[in-house]
Steps between C-alpha positions, in 0.01 A plus 500: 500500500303153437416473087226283321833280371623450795392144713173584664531563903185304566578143686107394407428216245190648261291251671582623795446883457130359386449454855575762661259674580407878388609682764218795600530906592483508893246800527277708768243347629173596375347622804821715546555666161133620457597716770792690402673544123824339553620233239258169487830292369750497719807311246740232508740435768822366375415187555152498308673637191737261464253214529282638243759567304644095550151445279595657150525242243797708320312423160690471196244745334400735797136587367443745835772738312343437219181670690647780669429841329856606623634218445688369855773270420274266764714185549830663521388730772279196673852306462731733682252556777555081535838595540444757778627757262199724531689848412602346164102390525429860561756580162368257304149621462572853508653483149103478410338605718590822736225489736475127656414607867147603321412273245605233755229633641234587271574347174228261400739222455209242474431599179879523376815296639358346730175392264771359293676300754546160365450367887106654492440142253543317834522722794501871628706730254852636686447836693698698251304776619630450849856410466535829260343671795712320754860592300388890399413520928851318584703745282306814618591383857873453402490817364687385135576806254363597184683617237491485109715331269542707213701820466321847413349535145408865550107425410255623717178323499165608677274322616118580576374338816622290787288210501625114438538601103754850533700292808516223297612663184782747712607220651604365183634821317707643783685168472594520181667876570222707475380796669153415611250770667150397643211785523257370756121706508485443840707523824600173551741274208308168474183541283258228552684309731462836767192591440315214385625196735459447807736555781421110639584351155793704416685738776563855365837454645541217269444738225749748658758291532468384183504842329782641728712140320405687187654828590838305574466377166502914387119480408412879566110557574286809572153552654223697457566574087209440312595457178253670228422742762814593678723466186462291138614238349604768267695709696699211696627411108565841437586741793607212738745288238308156576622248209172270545216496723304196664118589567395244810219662643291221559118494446348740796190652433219275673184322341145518616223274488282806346235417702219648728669680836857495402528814620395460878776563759635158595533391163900504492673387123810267602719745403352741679499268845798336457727839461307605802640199722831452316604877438331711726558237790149423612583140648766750786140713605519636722878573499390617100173692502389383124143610451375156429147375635516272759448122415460403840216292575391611153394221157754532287479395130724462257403479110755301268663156550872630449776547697451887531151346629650312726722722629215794563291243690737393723681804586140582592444254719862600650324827556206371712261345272258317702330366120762446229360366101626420220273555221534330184269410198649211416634183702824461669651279271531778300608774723848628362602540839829302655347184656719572812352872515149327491598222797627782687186698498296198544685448837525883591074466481375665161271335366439434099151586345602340142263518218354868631530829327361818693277654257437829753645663772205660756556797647389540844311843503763681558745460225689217695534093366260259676522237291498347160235328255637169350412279246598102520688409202512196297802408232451426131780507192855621574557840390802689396676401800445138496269524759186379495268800451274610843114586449229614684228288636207628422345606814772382718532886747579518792648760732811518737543722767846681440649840652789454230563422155847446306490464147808318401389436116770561349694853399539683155820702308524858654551730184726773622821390359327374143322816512784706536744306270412577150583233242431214770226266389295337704260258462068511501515479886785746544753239629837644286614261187828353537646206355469152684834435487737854507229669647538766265274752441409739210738799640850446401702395878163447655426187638229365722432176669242359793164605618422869254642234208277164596237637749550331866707198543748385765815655656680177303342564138626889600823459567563247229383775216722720729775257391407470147513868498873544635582291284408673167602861649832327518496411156361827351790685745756289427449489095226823472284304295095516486 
């Protein structure tokens, strides 16, 4: 296998990787896609990847590793797929990252390697994104084995929820020897990335495959526990021999506007919707009967400027919305969203009522959504965020005709577990305290990491606490320090 010592494979003079040119995702057309929910991004062919790849700079200081939560050893894996070595490619990242056919696909990589890209001074960034996509699709077609390298240490290690954060960190443990166990609420292994993104941006076979690589690996997981309710945190430590415990599960419990006609059917949360179409199959009706209202020929809006926002609004355009909004009170230059989400939408037909915050949702007699008050906003000082704070124009109301509403504000810490764990501390909004760094908590071989530690962030920012965390319940199994 290719190293970073070794002569680099790429025939291209620096100036001459300048210009060549970025070379884009071929995707579904826009007037196709809006019509069913398979994958907008289609990947690289062979030949794509390896001329995107031609374009890394192979910087002495690689600043995109530098910016990668997990840490992907970036230019070594970029140099072997120059080589046409894109199993080792496949290798490479995997020793940081165990999950690369997804966060090739949904990591916000804008705002880490590929923000960092020395080659964004002058030109487009490289497509990490998409050649870590295009190797982790390559090996899953070539069917490579997992396995881990360590021997057996005897140490079983549990960990609480199946989202980017518990995959992430079991990766990692069972690796080092471990025995790792995953208790999944729900029916399906996958967290967030089942229920909460769409099948177009990434495939729940995707997911499946990438689980089942786990399994090889001797991850073992089971469904349907619900841990604080189906069994402690107590009695895993004491009646089922655990030796630590990983809490990741994530930030759940939905947030409401708190305003006027909330409660009208039609108003979905984007939990709520999302699960519907993701988990309960309601982009296969009819094959899957899911009681969900039908969009079609309805006005759709969604509330947020997210990527869960995104995400509800056009999965409900998928699903017949003649109307489709996006409805956000401030402007789109400060929408969190991906910008390639927000292009894709744009072509797909939703349009973007920025600087607009529904003050009331009107109830049409009958206890049913037919539309929603707004208020045109205006920005003043950042805020906590950085943002530039929205407010209301005085006066400003004005009404659009809606039959649904998604509010995709943002999610809160589901107390179960900290209820049912005593000794865990937790913080004034109920998110559980753990350090930044071991992602310890207050509980002796309890650790915690992602969304019910920071509140909701990204699959990346997940997995790389998921990381952090694997890495300390190494060290406190290994040496049985606290």
């Amino acid at each position: 296998m290719s190293s970073v010592k070794e002569p680099s494979a790429n025939p291209l003079t620096l100036k001459e990787r300048m210009k060549v040119p970025h070379q884009h995702m071929p995707e579904q057309p826009a007037e196709l896609r809006v019509m069913n929910f398979t994958e907008v991004n289609l990947g690289y062919s062979t030949e794509l990847a390896r001329q995107e790849a031609l374009r890394c700079l192979e910087c002495a200081k690689a600043t995109c590793v530098d910016h990668c939560p997990v840490g992907v050893k970036v230019k070594e894996f970029v140099q072997l797929i120059v080589a046409g070595d894109f199993l080792g490619a496949a290798a490479k990242i995997r020793e940081d990252n165990v999950l690369p056919a997804i966060t090739g696909r949904v990591c916000p990589q804008e705002d880490h390697c590929e923000g960092a890209c020395l080659l964004h001074k002058k030109v487009e960034s490289l497509g990490i994104g998409y050649l870590e996509r295009f190797v982790a699709d390559y090996e899953q077609r070539m069917g490579a084995p997992m396995a881990p390298d360590a021997p057996a240490t005897g140490k079983k290690v549990a960990i609480v929820g199946s989202g980017p954060a518990g995959l992430s960190a079991a990766g990692d443990l069972v690796q080092k020897g471990h025995k790792v166990h995953v208790f999944e609420a729900l029916h399906e292994i996958g967290g967030v990335l089942v229920y909460g993104i769409p099948e177009f941006r990434l495939p729940k076979q995707v997911i499946r495959e990438q689980i089942d690589k786990m399994r090889e690996m001797g991850v073992e997981f089971e469904t349907n526990v619900v841990v604080g309710k189906t069994v402690t945190i107590d009695e895993l430590f004491e009646e089922e021999g655990y030796d630590a415990m990983f809490i990741a599960t994530g930030a759940g419990l939905p947030v409401f506007l708190n305003v006027p006609g909330e409660h009208l059917n039609g108003v979905y949360s984007a939990n709520e919707f999302l699960t519907r179409i993701n988990l309960m199959h309601a982009y296969e009706f009819p094959r899957y009967d899911e009681p969900m209202v039908d969009l079609r020929g309805r006005h759709v809006a969604v509330i947020g400027g997210g990527n869960t926002a995104l995400d509800a609004i056009r999965s409900a355009r998928r699903l017949g919305a003649e109307k489709a909004y996006v409805i956000y009170r401030r402007s789109e230059t400060e929408m969190p969203a991906r910008i390639e989400e927000v292009k894709h939408a744009k072509q797909e037909g939703i349009e973007f009522r920025m600087l607009t915050n529904p003050v009331e949702f009107l109830d049409d007699g009958r206890g049913w959504l037919k539309g929603a008050r707004c208020v045109r906003m205006e920005l003043g000082e950042p805020d906590a965020s950085g943002r530039r704070r929205p407010m209301a124009i005085e006066g400003s109301e004005f009404e659009i005709p809606l039959h649904v509403a998604i509010i995709a504000t943002g999610t809160s810490a589901n107390p179960l577990i900290q209820s049912t764990t005593p000794g865990l501390k937790t913080n004034k909004r109920g998110y559980i305290e753990a350090n930044e760094e071991s992602q310890r908590t207050s509980r002796k071989g309890v650790f915690a990491g992602g969304d019910i530690v920071t509140g909701a962030a990204t699959v990346i920012l997940a997995m790389g606490a998921g990381r952090r965390a694997a890495k300390s319940i190494h060290e406190y199994l290994s040496t049985g320090e606290w």
